[in-house]
DOPAPA-378720 format. One record per residue (C-alpha): residue in three letters; residue number from 1; x, y, z. Coordinates in nm, 4 decimals. Last residue first. Example, Ala and Ser with C-alpha at 12.3 -4.5 7.8 and 13.67 -1.06 7.14 Angstrom:
# residues 2
<nuba resn="SER" resi="2" east="1.3670" north="-0.1060" up="0.7140"/>
<nuba resn="ALA" resi="1" east="1.2300" north="-0.4500" up="0.7800"/>
END
This chain:
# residues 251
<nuba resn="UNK" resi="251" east="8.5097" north="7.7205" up="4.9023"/>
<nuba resn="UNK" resi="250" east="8.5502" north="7.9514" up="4.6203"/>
<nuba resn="UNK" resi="249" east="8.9479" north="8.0895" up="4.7132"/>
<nuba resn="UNK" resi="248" east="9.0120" north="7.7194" up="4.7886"/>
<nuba resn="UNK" resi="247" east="8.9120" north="7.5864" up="4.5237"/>
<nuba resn="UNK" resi="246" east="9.0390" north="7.8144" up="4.2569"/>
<nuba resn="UNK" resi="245" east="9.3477" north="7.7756" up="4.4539"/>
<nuba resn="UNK" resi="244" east="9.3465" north="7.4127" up="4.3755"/>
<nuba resn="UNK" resi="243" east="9.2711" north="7.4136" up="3.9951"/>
<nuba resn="UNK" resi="242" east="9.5400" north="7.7101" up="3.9511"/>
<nuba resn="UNK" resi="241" east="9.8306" north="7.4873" up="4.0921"/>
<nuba resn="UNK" resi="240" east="9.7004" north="7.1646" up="3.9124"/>
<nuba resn="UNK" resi="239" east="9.7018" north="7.3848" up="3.5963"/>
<nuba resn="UNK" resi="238" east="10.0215" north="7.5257" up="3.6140"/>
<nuba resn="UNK" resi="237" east="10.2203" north="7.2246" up="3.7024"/>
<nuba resn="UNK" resi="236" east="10.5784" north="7.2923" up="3.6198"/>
<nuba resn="UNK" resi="235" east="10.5283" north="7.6449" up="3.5246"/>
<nuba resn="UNK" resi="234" east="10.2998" north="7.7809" up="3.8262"/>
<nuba resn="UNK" resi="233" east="10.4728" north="7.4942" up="4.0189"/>
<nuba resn="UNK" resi="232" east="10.8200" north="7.7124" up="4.0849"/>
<nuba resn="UNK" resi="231" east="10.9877" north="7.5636" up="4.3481"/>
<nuba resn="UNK" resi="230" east="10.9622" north="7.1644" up="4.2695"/>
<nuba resn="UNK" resi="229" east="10.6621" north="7.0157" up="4.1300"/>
<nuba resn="UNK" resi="228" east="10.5352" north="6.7240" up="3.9853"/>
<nuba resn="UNK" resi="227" east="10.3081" north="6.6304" up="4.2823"/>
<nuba resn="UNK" resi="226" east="10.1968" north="6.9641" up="4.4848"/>
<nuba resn="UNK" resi="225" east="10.1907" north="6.8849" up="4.8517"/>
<nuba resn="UNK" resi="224" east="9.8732" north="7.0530" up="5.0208"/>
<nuba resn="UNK" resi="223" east="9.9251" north="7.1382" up="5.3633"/>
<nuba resn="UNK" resi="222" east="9.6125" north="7.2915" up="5.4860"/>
<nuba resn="UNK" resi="221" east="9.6605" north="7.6313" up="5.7445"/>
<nuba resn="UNK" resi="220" east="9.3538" north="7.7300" up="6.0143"/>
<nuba resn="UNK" resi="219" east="9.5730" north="7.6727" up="6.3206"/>
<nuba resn="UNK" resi="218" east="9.8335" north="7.8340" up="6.2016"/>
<nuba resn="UNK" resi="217" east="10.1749" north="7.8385" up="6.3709"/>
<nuba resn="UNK" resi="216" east="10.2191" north="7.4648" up="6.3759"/>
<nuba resn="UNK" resi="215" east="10.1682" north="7.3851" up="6.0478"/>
<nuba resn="UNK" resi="214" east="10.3323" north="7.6899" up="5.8893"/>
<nuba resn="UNK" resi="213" east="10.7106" north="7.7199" up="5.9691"/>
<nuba resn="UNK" resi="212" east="10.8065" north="7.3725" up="6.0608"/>
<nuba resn="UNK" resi="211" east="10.5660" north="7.1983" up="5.8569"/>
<nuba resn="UNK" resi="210" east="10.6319" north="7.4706" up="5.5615"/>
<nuba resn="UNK" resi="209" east="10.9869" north="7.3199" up="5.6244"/>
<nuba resn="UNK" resi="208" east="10.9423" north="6.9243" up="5.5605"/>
<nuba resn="UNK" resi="207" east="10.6800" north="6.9702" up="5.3087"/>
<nuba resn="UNK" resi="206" east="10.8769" north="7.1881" up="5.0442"/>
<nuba resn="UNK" resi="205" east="11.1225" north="7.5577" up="5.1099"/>
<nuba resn="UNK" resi="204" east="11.4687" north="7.3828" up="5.0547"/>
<nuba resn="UNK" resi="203" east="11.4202" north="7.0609" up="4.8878"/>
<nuba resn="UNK" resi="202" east="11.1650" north="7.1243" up="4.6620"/>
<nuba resn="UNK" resi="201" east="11.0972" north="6.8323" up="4.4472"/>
<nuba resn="UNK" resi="200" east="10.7105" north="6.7624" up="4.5711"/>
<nuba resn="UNK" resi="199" east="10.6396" north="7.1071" up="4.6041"/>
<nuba resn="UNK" resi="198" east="10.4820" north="7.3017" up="4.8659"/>
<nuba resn="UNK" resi="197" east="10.1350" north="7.4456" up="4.8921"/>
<nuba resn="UNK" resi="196" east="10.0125" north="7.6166" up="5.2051"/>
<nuba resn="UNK" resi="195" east="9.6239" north="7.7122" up="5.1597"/>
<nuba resn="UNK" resi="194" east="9.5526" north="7.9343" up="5.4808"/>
<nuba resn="UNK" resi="193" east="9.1985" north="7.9966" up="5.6704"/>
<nuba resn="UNK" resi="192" east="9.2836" north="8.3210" up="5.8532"/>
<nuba resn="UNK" resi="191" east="9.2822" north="8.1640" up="6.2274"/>
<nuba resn="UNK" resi="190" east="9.5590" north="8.3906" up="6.3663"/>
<nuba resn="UNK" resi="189" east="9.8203" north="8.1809" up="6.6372"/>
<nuba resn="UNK" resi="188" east="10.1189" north="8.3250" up="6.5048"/>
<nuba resn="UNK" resi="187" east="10.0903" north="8.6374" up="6.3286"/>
<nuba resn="UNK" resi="186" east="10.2992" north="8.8914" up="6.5233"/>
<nuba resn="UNK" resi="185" east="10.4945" north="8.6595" up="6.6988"/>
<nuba resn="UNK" resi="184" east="10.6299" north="8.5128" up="6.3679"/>
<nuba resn="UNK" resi="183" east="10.7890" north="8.8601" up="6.2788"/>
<nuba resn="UNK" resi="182" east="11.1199" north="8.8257" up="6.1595"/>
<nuba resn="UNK" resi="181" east="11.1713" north="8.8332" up="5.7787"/>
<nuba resn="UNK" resi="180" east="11.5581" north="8.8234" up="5.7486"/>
<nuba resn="UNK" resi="179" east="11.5578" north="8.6233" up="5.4198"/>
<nuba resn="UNK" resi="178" east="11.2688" north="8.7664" up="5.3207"/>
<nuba resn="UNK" resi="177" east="11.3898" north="9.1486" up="5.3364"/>
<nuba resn="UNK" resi="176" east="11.7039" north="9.0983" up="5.2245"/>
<nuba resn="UNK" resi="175" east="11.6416" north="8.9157" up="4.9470"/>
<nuba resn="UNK" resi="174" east="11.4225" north="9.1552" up="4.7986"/>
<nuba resn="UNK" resi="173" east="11.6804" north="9.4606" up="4.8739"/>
<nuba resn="UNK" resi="172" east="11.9435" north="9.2708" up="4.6235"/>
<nuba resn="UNK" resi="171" east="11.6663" north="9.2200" up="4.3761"/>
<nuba resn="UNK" resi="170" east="11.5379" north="9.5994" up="4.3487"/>
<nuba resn="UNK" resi="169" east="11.8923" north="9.7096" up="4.3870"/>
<nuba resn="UNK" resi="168" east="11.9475" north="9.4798" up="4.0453"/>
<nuba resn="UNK" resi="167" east="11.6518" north="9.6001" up="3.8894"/>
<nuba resn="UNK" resi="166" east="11.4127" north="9.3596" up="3.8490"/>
<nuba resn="UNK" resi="165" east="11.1989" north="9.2043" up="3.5172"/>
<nuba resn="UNK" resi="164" east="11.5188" north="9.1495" up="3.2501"/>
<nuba resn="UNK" resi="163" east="11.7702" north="8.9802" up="3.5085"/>
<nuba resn="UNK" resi="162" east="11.4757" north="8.7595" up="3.6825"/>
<nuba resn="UNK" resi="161" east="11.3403" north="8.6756" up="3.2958"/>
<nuba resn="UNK" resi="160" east="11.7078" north="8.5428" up="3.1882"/>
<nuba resn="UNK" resi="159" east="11.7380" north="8.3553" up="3.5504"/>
<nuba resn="UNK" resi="158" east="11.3796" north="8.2098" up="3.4906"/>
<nuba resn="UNK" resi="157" east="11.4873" north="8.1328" up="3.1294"/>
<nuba resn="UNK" resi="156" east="11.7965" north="7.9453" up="3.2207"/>
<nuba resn="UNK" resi="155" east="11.6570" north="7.7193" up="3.4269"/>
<nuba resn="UNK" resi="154" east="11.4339" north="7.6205" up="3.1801"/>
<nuba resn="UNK" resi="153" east="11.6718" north="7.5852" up="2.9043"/>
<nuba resn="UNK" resi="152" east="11.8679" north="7.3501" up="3.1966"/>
<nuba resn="UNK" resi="151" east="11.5950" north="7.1035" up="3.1623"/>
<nuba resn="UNK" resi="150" east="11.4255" north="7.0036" up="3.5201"/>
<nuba resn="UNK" resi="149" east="11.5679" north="6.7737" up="3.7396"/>
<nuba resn="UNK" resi="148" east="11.8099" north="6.9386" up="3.9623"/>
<nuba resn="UNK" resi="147" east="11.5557" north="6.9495" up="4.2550"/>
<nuba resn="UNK" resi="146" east="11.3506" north="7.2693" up="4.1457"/>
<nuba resn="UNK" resi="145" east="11.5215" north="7.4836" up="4.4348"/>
<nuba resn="UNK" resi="144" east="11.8373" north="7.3373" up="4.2890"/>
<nuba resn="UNK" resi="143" east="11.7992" north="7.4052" up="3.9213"/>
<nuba resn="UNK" resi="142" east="11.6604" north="7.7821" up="4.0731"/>
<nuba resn="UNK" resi="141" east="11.9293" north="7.8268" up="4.3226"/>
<nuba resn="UNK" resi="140" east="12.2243" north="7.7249" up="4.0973"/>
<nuba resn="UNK" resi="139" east="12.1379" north="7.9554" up="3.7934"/>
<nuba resn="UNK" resi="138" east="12.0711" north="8.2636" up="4.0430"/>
<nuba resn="UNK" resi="137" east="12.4461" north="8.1655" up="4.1462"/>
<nuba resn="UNK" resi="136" east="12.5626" north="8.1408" up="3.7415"/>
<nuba resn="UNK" resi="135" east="12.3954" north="8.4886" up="3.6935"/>
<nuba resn="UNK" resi="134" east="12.5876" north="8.6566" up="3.9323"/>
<nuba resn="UNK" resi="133" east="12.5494" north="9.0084" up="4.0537"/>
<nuba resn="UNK" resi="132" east="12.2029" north="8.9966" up="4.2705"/>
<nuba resn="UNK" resi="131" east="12.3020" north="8.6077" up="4.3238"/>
<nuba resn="UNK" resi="130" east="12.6080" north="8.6948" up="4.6060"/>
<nuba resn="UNK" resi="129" east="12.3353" north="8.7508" up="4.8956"/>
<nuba resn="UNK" resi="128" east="12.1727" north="8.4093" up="4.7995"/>
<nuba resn="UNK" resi="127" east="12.4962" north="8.1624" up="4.7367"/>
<nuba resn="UNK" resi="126" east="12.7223" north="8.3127" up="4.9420"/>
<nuba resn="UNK" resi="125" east="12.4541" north="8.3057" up="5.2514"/>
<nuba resn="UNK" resi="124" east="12.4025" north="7.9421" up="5.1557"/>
<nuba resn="UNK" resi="123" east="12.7427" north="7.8396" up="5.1629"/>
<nuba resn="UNK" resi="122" east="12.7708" north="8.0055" up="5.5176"/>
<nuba resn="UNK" resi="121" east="12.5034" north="7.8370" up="5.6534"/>
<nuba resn="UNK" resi="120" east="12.1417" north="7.9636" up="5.5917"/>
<nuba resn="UNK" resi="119" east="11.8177" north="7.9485" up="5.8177"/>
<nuba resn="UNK" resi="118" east="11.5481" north="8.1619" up="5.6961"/>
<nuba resn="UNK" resi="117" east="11.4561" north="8.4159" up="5.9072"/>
<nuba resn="UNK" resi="116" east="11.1379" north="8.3716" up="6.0351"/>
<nuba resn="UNK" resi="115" east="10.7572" north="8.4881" up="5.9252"/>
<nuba resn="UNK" resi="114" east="10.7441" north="8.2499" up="5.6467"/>
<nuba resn="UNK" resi="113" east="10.9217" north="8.1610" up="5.3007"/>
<nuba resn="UNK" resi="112" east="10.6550" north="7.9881" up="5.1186"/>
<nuba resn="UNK" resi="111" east="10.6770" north="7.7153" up="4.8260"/>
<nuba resn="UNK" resi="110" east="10.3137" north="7.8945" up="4.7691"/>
<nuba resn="UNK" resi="109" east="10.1285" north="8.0489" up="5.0469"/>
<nuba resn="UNK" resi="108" east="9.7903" north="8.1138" up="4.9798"/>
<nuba resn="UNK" resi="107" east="9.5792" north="8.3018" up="5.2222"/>
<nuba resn="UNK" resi="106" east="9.1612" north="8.3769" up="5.2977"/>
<nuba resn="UNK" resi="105" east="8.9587" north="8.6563" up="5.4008"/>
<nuba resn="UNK" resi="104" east="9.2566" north="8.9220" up="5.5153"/>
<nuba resn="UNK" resi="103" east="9.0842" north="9.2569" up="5.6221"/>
<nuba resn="UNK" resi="102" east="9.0488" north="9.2032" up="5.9734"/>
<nuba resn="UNK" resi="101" east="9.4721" north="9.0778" up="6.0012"/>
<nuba resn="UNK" resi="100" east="9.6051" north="9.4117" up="5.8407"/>
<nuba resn="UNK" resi="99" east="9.9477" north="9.5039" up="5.9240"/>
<nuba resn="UNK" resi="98" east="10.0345" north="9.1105" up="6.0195"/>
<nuba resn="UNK" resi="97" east="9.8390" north="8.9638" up="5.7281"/>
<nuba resn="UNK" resi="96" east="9.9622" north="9.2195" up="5.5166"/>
<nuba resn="UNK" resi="95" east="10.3386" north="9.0770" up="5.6507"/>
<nuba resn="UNK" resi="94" east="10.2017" north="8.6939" up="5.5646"/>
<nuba resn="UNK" resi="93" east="10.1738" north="8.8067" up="5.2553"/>
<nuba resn="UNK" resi="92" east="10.4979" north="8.9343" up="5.2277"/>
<nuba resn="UNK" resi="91" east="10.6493" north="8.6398" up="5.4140"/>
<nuba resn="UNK" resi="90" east="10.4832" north="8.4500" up="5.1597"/>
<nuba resn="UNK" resi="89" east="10.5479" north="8.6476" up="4.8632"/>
<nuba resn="UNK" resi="88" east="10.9202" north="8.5498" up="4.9402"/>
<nuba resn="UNK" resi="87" east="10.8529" north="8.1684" up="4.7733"/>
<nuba resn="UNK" resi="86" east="10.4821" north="8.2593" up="4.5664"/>
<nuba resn="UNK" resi="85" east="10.2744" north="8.4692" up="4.7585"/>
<nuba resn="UNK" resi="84" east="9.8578" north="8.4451" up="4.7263"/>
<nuba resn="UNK" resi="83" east="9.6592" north="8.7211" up="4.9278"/>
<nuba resn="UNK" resi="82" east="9.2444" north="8.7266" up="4.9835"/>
<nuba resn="UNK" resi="81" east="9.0572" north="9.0669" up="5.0231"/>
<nuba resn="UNK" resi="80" east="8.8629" north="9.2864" up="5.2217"/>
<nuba resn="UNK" resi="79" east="8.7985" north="9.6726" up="5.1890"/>
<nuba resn="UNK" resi="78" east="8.8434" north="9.6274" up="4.8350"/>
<nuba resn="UNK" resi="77" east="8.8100" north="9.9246" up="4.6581"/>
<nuba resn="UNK" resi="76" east="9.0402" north="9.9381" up="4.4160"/>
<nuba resn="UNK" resi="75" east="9.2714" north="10.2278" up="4.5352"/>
<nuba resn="UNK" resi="74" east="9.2033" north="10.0938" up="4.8813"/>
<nuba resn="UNK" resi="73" east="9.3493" north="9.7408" up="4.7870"/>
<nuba resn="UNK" resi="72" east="9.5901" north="9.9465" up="4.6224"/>
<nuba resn="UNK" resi="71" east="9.7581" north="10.1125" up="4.9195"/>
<nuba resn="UNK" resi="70" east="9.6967" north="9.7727" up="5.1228"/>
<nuba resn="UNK" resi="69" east="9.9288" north="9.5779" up="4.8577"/>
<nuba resn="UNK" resi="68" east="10.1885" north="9.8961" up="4.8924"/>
<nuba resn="UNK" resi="67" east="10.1889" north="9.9197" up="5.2068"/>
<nuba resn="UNK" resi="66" east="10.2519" north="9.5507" up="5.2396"/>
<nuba resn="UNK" resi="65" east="10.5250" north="9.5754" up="5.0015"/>
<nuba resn="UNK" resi="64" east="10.6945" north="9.8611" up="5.2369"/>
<nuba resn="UNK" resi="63" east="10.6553" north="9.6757" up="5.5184"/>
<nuba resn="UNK" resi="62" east="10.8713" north="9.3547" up="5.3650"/>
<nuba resn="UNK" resi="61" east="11.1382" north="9.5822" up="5.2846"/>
<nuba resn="UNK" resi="60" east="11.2045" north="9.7424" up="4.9418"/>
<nuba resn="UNK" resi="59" east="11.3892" north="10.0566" up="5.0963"/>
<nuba resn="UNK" resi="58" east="11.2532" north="10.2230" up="4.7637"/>
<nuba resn="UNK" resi="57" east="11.3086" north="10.2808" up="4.3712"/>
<nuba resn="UNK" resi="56" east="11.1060" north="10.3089" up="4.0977"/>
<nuba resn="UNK" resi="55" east="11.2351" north="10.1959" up="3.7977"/>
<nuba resn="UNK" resi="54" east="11.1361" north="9.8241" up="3.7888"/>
<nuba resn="UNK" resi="53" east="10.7957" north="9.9408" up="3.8702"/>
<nuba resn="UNK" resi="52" east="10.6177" north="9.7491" up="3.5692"/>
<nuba resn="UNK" resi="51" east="10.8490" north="9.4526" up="3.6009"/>
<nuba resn="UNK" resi="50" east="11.0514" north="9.4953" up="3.9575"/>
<nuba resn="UNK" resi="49" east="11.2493" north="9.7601" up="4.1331"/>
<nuba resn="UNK" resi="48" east="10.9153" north="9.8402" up="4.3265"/>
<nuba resn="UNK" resi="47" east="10.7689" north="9.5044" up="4.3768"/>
<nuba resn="UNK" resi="46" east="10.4699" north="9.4047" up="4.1340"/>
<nuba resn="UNK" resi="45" east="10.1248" north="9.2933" up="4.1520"/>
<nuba resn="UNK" resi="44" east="9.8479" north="9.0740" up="3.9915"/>
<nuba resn="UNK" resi="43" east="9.5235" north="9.0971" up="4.0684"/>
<nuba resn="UNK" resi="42" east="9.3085" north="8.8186" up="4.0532"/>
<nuba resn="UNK" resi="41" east="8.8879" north="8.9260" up="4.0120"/>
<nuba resn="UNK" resi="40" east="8.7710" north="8.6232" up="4.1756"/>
<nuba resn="UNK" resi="39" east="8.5236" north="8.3504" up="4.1247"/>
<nuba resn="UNK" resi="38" east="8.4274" north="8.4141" up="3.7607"/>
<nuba resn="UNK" resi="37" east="8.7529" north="8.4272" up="3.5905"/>
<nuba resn="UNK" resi="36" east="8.8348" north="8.1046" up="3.7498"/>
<nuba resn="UNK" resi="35" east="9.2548" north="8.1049" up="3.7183"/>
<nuba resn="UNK" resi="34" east="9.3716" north="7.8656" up="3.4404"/>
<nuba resn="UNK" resi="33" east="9.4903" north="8.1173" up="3.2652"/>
<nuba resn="UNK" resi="32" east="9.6814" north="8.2694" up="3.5429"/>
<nuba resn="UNK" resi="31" east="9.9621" north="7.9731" up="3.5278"/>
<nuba resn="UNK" resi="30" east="10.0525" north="8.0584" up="3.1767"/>
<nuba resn="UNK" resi="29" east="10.3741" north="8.1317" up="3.3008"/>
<nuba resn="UNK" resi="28" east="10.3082" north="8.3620" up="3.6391"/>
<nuba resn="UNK" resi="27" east="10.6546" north="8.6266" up="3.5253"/>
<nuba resn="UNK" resi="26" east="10.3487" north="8.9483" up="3.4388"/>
<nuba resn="UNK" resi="25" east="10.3233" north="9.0365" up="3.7847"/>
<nuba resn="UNK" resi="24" east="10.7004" north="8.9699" up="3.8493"/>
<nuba resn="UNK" resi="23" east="10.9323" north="8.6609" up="3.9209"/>
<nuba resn="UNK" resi="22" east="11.2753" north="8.5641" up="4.0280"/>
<nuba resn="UNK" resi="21" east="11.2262" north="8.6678" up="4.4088"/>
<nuba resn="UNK" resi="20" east="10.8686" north="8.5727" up="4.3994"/>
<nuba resn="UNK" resi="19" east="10.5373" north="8.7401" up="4.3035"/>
<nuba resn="UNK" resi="18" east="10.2719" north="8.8473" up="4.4814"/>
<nuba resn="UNK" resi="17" east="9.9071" north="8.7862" up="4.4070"/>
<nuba resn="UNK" resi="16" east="9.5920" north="9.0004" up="4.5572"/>
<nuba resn="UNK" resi="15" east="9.2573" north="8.8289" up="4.5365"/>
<nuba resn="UNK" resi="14" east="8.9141" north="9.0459" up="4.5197"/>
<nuba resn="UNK" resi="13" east="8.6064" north="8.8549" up="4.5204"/>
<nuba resn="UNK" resi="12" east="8.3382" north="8.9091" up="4.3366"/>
<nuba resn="UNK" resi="11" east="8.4380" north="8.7748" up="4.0036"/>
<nuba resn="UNK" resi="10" east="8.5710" north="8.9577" up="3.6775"/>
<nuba resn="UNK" resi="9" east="8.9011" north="8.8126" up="3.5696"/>
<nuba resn="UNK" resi="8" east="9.2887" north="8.8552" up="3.5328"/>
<nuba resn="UNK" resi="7" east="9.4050" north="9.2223" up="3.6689"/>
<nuba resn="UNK" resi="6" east="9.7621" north="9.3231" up="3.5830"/>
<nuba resn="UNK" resi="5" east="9.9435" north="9.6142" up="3.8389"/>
<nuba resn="UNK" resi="4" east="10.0518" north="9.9191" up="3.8141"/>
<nuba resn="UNK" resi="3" east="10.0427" north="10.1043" up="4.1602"/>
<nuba resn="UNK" resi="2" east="9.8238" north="10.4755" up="4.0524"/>
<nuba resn="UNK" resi="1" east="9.9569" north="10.7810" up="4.1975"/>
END
């Protein structure tokens, strides 16, 4: 059976994207038109319990993604291939990285979680486990993932686009599986060449913590701080987000 999933572009090389924990393949803003159509062909994927596969259910773990991402790199073709994640698309990526390490060309790892759990006090374990069933806690993460700047119509519409584009078990598993993501000593130490991009105004997953969870793991990983930007740059900055992976993923 076919994984559904939305190609952008024509080029060469083959680039896999995974969404975040509030996003799907089609939840980029107008981020992928800014993508080189001639570089890459960029394929955009979804989680089971999310967008095109909100309906399908599974254990939605970290493996099970990566499966899935190598499933339809075969279905495609692409014996090798470059990943972008967006926040829990970086453990994910990071988990096709660990299944698959000779097949990996280049990563992306945007506001990333990483290979460890993420650390969370007992506010913040309220506050992510208790978001699957309440809109107002998705509402807190994202203004303060963004740094309680941006307009709360914006907010709003990731939480709106996170309740219509995943299923609730879909959601609930997500978290999970990235929060828990345990694996560093599985991938530390591999010289992929890695993009890591963090934003300016993101306090939890910005410059301070992909330095803790990225820098010194990969020897082959640029920190890039996106200006501008809190959690979600492929609608706060789309363009400067898409001009820099374009040059990495030609380079």
């Amino acid at each position: 059976m076919s994984i559904p999933h939305r190609t952008v572009g024509h080029g060469p090389k083959t680039v896999f994207l995974l969404h975040g924990w509030f996003g799907s393949a089609d939840g980029w803003g107008s981020f992928p038109d800014y993508l080189d159509p001639e570089v890459a062909t960029w394929v955009f994927t979804d989680n089971r319990g999310y967008g095109a596969r909100v309906d399908e259910a599974g254990d939605y773990s970290l493996d099970e993604v990566a499966g899935d991402v190598l499933s339809l790199a075969d279905e495609l073709g692409a014996q090798t291939f470059s990943l972008v994640g967006h926040s829990m698309g970086g453990a994910e990526v990071l988990r096709v990285l660990a299944k698959a390490p000779d097949r990996v060309d280049k990563l992306v790892a945007i506001t990333p979680v990483g290979a460890s759990p993420t650390p969370l006090d007992e506010g913040g374990k309220d506050l992510f486990f208790g978001a699957p069933d309440d809109d107002g806690r998705r509402f807190g993460i994202i203004d303060f993932t963004t740094g309680n700047r941006l307009a709360p119509q914006f907010v709003q519409s990731i939480v709106d686009w996170s309740r219509a584009h995943s299923s609730v078990e879909g959601f609930r598993g997500a978290v999970e599986a990235w929060a828990n993501a345990d694996f560093l000593d599985e991938v530390s130490g591999n010289e992929t060449p890695m993009l890591v991009i963090p934003g300016e105004h993101d306090p939890a997953l910005g410059e301070a913590t992909v330095n803790q969870t990225y820098a010194p793991n990969f020897p082959n990983a640029t920190i890039e701080v996106m200006p501008n930007a809190g959690h979600y740059p492929m609608f706060e900055t789309p363009v400067a987000l898409a001009t820099s992976i374009n040059r990495f993923i030609a380079g």
